[in-house]
N, C-alpha and C positions, 0 to 999 in steps of 0.2 A: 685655579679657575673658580670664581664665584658661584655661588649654589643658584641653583635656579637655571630657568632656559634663555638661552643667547636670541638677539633678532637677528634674525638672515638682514644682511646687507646688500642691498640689492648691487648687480652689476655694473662695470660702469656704461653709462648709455643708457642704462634701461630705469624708464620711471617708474616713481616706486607709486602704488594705486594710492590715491587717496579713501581714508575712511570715509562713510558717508552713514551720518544717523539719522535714525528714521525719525519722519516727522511727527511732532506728539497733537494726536488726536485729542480735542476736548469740546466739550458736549455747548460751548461759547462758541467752537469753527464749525459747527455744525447748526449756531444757530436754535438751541437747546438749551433754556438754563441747568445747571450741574443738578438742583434739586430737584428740578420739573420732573414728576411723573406724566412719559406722553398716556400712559396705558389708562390714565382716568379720564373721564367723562366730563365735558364742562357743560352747564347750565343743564344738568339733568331734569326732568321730572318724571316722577312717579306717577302711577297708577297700578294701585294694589286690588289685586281680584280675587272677589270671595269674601267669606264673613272672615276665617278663618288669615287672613294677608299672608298666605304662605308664597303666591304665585304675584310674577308684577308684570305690567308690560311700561317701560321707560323710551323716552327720546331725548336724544340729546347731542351734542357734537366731541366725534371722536378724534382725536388729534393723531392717532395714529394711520387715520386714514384719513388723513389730509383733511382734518377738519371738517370731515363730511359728518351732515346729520342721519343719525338712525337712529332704529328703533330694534330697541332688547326688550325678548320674552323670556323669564326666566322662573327656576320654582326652587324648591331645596334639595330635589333628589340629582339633578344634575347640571352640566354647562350651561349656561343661559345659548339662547340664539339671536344673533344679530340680523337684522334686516336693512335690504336697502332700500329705496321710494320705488323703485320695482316691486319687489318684495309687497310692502305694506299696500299698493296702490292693485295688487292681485287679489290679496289677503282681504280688502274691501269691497272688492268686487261678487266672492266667494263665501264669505263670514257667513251672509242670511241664510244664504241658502243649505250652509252647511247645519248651521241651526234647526231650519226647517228641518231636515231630514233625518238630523237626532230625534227632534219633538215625536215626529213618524216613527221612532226608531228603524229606519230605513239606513242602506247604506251610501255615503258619496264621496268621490275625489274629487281632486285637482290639482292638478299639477304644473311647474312652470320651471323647467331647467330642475336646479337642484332643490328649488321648495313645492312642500306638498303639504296638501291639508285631505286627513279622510275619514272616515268614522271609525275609532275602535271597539266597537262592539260595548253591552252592557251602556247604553246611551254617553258616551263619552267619545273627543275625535283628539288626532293626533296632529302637533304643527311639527314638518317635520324641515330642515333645511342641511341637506349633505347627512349625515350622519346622526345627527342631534338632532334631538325631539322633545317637545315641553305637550304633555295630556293632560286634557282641561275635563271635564265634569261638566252635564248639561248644562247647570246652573250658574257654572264660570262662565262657559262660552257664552253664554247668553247676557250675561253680564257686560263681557267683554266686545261681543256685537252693540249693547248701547254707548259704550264710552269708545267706540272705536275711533267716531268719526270726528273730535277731539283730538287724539289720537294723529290722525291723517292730516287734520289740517295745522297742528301745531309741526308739523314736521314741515308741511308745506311752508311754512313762515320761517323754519329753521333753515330751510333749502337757499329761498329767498334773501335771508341774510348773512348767509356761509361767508361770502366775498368779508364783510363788514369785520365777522369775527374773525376772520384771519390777519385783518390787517391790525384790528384793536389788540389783537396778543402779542402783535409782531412788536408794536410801539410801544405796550403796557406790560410785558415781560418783564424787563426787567427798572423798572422805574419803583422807587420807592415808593413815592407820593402820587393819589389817584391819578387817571389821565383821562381828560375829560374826552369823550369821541369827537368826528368832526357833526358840524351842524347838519352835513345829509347823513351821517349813517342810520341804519334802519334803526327804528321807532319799537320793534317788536324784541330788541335785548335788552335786558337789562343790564349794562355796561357796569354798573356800581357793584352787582353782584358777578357780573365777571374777571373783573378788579380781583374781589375777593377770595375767589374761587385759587385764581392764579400764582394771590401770594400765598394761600394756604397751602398751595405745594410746594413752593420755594424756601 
């Protein structure tokens, strides 16, 4: 008898199963080039706060989330905090007046679901969303209340153009050579730098 194990021979009558292999997943049938990082930011901008640019607040379009635009507050001591046009559009309504009440060294909240803005004592307030929180310094905050509304409306212009940049990544993925947008897409991307952006991940 041969070394090794024998195959059972199925009965007669009885069919024998067919193997069945699984299908291979690859980041092309999902529509993902193999190199793309989803987890980066496209057409980001910065806004660096303070003399010091330890702290930013950025907006930009996340591909992980559906290529929606938001807005990150972030510093060096921990996770930065993502905002949505909820978020930022609360966050606007609230900034002054939390300013105000630092200046006072007075205390103030607000709150909205899971983000919160309130004073931490020693003229400083805290932005807090779910668990994570970025503390700003009078002279941040204050900082960060005049370039806010920059800020708010560059996001509005990203919201605005979502549809556009979804489609341009969808056609300009994987194409070697630029891809010119169509003659209506929005006016407010800069499509040659999102070209860019695209194939530096690839």
């Amino acid at each position: 008898m041969p070394a090794g194990k024998r195959r059972m021979q199925p009965d007669e009558g009885e069919i024998e199963p067919k193997r069945v292999m699984a299908p291979t997943v690859t980041c092309e049938s999902i529509g993902i080039s193999p190199a793309f990082d989803p987890n980066r930011v496209l057409l980001r901008r910065v806004f660096f706060i303070g003399v010091d640019k330890t702290k930013y607040i950025s907006i930009g379009f996340y591909p992980t989330k559906n290529y929606q635009p938001m807005v990150e507050i972030g510093g060096p001591e921990k996770s930065p905090i993502i905002l949505s046009d909820r978020h930022v559009g609360f966050m606007a309504e609230h900034l002054p007046r939390q300013c105000d009440a630092l200046c006072n060294n007075e205390r103030y909240i607000c709150k909205d679901e899971d983000f919160k803005m309130n004073s931490a004592g020693n003229y400083r307030a805290k932005v807090f969303l779910g668990k994570r929180s970025v503390t700003f310094k009078l002279d941040e905050l204050r900082y960060l209340s005049f370039i806010f509304f920059m800020v708010h409306n560059q996001l509005i212009r990203y919201t605005e153009a979502m549809p556009d940049v979804m489609n341009y990544v969808t056609s300009a993925l994987y194409s070697t050579t630029y891809v010119e947008p169509p003659p209506n897409a929005n006016k407010a991307i800069l499509y040659y730098q999102l070209f860019e952006e695209l194939k530096s991940y690839v």
